[in-house]
FIDO-798879 format. One record per atom (N, C-alpha, C): residue in one letter; y, x, z. Coordinates in steps of 0.2 Angstrom, whole numbers, padded with zeros to 4 digits, always signed. Example, Ala and Ser with C-alpha at 12.3 -4.5 7.8 and 13.67 -1.06 7.14 Angstrom:
BEGIN
A-0028+0066+0039/A-0022+0062+0039/A-0016+0066+0039/S-0011+0064+0035/S-0005+0068+0036/S+0000+0064+0039/
# end
This chain:
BEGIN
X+0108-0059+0083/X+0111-0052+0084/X+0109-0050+0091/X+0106-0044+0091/X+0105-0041+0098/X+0108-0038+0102/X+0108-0040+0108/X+0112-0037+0115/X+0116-0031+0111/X+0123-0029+0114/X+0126-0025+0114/X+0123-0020+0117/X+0124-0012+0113/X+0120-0005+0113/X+0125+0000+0112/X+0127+0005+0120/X+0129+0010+0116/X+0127+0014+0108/X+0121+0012+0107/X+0118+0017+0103/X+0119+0012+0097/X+0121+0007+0096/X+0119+0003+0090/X+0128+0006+0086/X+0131+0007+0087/X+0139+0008+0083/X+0139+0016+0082/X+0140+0016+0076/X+0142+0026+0074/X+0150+0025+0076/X+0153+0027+0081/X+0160+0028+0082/X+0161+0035+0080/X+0157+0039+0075/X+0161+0044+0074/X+0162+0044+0067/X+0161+0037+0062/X+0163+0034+0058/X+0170+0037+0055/X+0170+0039+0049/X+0178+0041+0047/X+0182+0033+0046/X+0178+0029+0047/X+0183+0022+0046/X+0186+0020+0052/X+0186+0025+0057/X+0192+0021+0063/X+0194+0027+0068/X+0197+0028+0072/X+0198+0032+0076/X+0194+0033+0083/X+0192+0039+0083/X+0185+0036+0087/X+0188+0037+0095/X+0184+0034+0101/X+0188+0032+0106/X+0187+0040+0112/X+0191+0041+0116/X+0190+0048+0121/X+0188+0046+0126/X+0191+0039+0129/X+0186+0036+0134/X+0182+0032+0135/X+0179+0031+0141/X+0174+0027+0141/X+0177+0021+0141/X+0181+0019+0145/X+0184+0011+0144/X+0189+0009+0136/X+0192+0014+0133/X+0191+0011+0126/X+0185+0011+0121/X+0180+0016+0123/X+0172+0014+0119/X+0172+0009+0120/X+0171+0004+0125/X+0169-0002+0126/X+0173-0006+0124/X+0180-0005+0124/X+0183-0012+0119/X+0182-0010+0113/X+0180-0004+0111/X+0179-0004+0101/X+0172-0008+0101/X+0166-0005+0106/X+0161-0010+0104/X+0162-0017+0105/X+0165-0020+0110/X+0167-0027+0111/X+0169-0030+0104/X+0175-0025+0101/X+0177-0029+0094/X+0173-0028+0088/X+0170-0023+0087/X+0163-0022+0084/X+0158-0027+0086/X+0155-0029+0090/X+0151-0034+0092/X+0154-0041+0090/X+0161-0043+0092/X+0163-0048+0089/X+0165-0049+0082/X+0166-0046+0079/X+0170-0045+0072/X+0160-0046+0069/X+0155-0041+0070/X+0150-0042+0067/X+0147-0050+0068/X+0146-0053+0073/X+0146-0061+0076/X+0148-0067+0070/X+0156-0064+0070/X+0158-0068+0067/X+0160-0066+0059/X+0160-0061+0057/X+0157-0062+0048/X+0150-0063+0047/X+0147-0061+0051/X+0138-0066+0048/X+0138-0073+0049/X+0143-0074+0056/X+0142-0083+0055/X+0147-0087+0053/X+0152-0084+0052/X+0159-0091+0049/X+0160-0084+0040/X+0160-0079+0040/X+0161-0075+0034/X+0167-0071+0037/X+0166-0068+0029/X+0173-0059+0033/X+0179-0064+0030/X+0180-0067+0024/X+0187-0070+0023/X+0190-0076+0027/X+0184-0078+0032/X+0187-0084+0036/X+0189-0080+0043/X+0186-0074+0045/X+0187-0070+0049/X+0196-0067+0048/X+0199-0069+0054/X+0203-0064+0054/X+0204-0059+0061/X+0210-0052+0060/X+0211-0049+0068/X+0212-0053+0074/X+0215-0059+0072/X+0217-0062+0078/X+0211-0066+0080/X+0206-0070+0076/X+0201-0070+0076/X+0195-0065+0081/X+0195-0060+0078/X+0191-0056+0082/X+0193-0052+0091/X+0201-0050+0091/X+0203-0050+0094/X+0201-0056+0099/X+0201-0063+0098/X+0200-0068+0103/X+0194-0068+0105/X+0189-0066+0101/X+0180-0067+0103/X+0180-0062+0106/X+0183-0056+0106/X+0182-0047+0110/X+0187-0048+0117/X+0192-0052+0117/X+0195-0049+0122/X+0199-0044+0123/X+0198-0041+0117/X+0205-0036+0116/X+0209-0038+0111/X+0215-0034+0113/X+0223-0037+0110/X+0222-0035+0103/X+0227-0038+0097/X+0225-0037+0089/X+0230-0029+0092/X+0235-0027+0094/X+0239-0020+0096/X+0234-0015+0097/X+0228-0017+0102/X+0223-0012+0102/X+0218-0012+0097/X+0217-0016+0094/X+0213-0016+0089/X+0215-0012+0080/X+0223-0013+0082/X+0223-0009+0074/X+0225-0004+0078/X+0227+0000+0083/X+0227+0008+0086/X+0221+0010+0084/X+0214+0007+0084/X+0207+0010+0081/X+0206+0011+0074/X+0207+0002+0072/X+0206+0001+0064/X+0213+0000+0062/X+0215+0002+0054/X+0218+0001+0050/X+0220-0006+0048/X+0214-0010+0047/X+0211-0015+0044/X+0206-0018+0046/X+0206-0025+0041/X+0199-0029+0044/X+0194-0024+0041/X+0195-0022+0035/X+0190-0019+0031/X+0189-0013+0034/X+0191-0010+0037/X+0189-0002+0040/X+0182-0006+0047/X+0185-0011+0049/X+0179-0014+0054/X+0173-0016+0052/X+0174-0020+0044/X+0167-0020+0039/X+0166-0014+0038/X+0165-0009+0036/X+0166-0001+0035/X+0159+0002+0041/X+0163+0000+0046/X+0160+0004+0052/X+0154-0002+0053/X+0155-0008+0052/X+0147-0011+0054/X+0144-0010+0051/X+0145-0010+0044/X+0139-0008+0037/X+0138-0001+0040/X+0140+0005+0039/X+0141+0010+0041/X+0134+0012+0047/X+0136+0010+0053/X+0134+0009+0058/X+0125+0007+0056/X+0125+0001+0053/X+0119-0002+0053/X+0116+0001+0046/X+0119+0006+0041/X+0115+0010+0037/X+0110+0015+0041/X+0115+0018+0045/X+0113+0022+0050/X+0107+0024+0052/X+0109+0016+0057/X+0103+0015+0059/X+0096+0015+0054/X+0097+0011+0049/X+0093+0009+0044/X+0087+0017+0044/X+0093+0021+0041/X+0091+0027+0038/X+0086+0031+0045/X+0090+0032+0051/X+0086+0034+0055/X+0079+0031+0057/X+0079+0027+0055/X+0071+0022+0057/X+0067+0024+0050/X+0070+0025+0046/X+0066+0024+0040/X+0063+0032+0040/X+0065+0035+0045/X+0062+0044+0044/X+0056+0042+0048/X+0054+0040+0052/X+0051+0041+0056/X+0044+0036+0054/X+0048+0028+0051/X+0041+0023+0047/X+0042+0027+0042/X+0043+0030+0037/X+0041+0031+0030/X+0040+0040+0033/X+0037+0042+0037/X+0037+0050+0038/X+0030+0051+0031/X+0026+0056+0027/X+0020+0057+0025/X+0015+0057+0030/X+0017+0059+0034/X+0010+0060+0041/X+0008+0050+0040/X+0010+0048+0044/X+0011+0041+0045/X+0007+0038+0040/X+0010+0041+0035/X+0005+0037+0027/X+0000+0040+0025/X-0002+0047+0029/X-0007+0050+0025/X-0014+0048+0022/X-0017+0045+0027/X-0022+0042+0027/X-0023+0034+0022/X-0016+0032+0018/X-0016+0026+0018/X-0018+0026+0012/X-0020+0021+0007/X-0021+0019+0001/X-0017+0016-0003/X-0015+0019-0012/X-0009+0016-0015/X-0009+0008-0014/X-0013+0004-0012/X-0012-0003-0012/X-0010-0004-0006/X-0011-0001+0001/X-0008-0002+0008/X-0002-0001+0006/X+0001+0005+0006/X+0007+0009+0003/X+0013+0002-0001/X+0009-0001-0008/X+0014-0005-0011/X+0014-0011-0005/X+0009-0012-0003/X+0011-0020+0002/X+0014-0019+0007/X+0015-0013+0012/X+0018-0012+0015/X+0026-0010+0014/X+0027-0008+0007/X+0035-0011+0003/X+0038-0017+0002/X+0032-0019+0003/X+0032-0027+0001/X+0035-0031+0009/X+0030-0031+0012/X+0031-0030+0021/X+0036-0029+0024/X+0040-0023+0022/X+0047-0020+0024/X+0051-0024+0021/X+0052-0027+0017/X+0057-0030+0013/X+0058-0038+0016/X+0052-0040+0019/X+0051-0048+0021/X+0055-0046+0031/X+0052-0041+0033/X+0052-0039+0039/X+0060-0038+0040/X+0063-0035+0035/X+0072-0035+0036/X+0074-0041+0033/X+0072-0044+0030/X+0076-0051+0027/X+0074-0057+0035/X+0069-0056+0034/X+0068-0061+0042/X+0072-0058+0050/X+0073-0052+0048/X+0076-0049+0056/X+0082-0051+0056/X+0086-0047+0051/X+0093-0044+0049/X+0096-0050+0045/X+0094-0055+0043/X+0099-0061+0038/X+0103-0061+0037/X+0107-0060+0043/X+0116-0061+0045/X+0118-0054+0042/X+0116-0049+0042/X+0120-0045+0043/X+0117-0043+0033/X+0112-0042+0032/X+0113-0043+0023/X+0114-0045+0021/X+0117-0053+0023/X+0119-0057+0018/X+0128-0056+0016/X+0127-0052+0022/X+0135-0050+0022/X+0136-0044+0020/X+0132-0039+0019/X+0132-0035+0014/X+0131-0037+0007/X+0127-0041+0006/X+0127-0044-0003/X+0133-0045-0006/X+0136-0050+0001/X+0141-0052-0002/X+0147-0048-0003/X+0146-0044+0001/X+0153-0038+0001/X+0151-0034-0004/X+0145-0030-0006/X+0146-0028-0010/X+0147-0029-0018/X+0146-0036-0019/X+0150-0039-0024/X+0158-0037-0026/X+0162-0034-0021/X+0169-0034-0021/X+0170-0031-0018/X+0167-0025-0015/X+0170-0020-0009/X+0167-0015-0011/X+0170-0008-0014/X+0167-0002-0020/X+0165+0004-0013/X+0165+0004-0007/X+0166+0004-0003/X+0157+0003-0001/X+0156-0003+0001/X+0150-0008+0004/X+0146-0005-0004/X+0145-0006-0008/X+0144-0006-0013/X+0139+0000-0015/X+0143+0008-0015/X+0142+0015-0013/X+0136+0015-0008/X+0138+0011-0003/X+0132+0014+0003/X+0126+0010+0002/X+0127+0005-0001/X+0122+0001+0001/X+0117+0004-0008/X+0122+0007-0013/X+0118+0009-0019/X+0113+0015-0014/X+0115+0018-0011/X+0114+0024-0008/X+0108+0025-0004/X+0108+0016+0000/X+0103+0019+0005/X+0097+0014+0000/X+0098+0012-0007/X+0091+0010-0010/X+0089+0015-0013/X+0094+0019-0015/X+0090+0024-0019/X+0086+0030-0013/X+0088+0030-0008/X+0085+0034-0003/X+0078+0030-0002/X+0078+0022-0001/X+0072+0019+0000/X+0068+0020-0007/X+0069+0020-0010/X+0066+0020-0016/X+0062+0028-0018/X+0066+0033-0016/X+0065+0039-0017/X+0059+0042-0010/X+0059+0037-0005/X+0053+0037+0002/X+0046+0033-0003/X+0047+0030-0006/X+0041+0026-0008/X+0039+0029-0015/X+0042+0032-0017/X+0040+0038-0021/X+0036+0043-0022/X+0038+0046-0015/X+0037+0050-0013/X+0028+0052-0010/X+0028+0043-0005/X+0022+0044-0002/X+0018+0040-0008/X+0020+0037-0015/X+0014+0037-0019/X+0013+0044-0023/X+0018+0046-0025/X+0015+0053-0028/X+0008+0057-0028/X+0004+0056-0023/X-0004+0058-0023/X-0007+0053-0026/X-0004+0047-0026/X-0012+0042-0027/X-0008+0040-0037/X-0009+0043-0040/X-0009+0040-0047/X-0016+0041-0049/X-0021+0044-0048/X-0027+0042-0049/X-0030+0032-0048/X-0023+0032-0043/X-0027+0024-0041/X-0026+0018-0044/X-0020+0020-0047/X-0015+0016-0051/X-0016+0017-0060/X-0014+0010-0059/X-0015+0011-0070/X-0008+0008-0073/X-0003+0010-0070/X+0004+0012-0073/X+0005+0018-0074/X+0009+0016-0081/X+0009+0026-0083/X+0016+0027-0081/X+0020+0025-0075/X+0027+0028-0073/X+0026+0026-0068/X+0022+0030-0060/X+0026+0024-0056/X+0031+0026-0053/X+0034+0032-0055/X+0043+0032-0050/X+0046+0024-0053/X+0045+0025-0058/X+0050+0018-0062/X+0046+0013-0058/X+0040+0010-0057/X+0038+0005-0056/X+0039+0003-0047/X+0042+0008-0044/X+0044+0009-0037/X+0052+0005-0038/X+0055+0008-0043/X+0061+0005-0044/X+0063-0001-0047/X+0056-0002-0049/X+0056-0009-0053/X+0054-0015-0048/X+0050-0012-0046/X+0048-0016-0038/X+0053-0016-0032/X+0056-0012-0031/X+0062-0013-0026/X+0066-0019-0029/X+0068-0016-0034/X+0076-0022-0035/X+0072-0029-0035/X+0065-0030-0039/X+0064-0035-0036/X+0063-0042-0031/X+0059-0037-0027/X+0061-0036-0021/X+0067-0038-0016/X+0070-0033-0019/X+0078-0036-0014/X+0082-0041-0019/X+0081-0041-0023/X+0086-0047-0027/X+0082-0053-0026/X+0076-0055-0026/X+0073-0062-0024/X+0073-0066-0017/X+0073-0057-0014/X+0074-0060-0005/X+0081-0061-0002/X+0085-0056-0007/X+0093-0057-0005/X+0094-0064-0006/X+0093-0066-0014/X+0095-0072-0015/X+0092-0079-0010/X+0086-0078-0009/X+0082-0083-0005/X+0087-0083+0001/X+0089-0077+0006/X+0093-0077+0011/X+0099-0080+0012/X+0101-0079+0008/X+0109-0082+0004/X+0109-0089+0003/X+0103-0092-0001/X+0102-0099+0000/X+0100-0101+0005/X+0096-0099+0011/X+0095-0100+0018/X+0100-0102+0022/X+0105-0097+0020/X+0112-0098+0023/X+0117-0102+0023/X+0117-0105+0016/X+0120-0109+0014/X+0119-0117+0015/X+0112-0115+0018/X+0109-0123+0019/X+0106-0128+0014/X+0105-0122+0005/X+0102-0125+0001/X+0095-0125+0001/X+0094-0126-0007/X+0086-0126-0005/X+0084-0121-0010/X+0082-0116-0006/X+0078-0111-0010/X+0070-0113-0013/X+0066-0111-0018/X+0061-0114-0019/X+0055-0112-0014/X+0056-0104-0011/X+0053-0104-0006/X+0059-0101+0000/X+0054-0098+0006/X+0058-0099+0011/X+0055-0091+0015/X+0059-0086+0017/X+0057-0080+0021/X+0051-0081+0023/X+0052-0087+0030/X+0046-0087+0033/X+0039-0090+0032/X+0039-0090+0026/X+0034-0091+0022/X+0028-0087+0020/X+0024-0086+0025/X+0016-0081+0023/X+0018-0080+0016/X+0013-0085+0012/X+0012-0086+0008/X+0016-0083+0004/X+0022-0084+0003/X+0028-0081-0001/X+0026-0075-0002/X+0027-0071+0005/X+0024-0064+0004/X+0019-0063+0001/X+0011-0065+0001/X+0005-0061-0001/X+0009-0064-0008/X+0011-0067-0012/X+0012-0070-0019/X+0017-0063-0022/X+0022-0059-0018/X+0023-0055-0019/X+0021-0049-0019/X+0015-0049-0013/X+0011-0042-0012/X+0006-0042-0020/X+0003-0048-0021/X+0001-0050-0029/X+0004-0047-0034/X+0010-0048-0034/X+0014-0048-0042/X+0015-0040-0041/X+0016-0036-0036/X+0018-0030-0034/X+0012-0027-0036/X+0007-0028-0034/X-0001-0024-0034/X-0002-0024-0041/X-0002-0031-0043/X-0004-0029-0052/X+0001-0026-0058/X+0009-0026-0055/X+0011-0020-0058/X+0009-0014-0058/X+0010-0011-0053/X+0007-0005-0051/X-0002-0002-0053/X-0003-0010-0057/X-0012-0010-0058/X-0015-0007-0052/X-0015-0011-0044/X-0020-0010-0042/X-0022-0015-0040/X-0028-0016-0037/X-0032-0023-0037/X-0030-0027-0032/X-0032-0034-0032/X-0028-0039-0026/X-0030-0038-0021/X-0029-0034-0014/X-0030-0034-0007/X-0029-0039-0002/X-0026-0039-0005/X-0022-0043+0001/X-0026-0049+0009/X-0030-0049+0007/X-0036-0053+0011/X-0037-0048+0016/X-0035-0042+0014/X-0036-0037+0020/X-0029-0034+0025/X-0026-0038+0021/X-0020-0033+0023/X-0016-0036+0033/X-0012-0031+0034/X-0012-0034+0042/X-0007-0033+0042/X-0001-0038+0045/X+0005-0038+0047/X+0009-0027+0051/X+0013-0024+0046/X+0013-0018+0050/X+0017-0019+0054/X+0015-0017+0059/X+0021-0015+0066/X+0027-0010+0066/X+0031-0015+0060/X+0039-0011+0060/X+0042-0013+0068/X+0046-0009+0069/X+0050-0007+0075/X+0058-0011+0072/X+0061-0015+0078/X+0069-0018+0075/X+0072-0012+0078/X+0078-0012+0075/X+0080-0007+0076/X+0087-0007+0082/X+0087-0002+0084/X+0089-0002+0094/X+0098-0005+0093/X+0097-0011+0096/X+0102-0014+0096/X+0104-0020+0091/X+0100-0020+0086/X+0103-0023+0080/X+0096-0031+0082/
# end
């Protein structure tokens, strides 16, 4: 998890009441910073307010004056960290940025994003998988911010179907994402758990196997010999 950041929490969140002073902003983030802590590393059902209250240092009386619930505090982290997501993504996924690029860089760097947040963010996706299983809530934003990712990688393929020999590739964007996020989710998950996944995040090799299987849907040729680590940015706080 990265150093605490005024900038990493949306406190203007419809899930809590957002704070007027400077010295209760800092206990929201205090219990926002522990309450995230501790559902990526013990879970949100082994988590409770008393629980978070002890790792923040603030009272469980000041903390439901903010939040409702435990769940409006999952709310605002997911929340928070969509946020961010979506801001970063305007700026890596701009057309300028991609203009020069070829549909084969374009798929491997979707491929690259997906390995790049599963290796950074572990904790905090795998706590979104899991809550979106069960939380209609987590579930909504996290449909939300794929269909937005999916609709960026769309977008900057849209010029290059001369280079590609699929005859849809909005579908094969969509077909390549969930891929993507279901094989990495699950690997994460297993990570987590302390099982044994067949392969493992930090595994090159994993990757180019999937920048492979991704290129030859989309029918473009195997690059990857060329391809260069891109320089994604983590995201400010997280």
């Amino acid at each position: 998890m990265g150093s605490p950041s005024a900038s990493k929490w949306n406190l203007e969140s419809e899930w809590l009441v957002p704070p007027q002073q400077a010295r209760s902003r800092k206990s929201m983030e205090a219990v926002l910073n522990a309450a995230e802590e501790l559902f990526t590393s013990h879970g949100y059902d082994n988590t409770s307010i008393a629980d978070i209250g002890a790792r923040s240092g603030v009272s469980t009386g000041s903390i439901y004056s903010r939040f409702p619930d435990k769940d409006a505090i999952l709310q605002v982290i997911h929340d928070s960290f969509s946020k961010a997501l979506t801001d970063a993504s305007a700026d890596a996924f701009s057309p300028e940025t991609w203009r020069t690029a070829s549909a084969a860089h374009i798929v491997m760097a979707m491929v690259d994003r997906f390995f790049f947040a599963y290796r950074t963010y572990p904790g905090i996706l795998c706590l979104i998988e899991r809550q979106r299983l069960v939380n209609p809530a987590v579930e909504e934003r996290a449909r939300k911010w794929n269909n937005l990712s999916i609709a960026k990688f769309q977008a900057l393929l849209a010029d290059h179907a001369s280079e590609m020999s699929c005859a849809d590739t909005d579908r094969a964007v969509t077909v390549v994402h969930y891929l993507l996020h279901q094989t990495l989710a699950m690997t994460a998950l297993f990570e987590q758990e302390q099982a044994a996944p067949p392969f493992r995040l930090d595994d090159n090799r994993f990757e180019r196997d999937m920048m492979e299987v991704a290129l030859r849907y989309f029918g473009l040729p195997d690059d990857t010999t060329g391809w260069r680590r891109h320089p994604w940015q983590r995201l400010p706080g997280w």
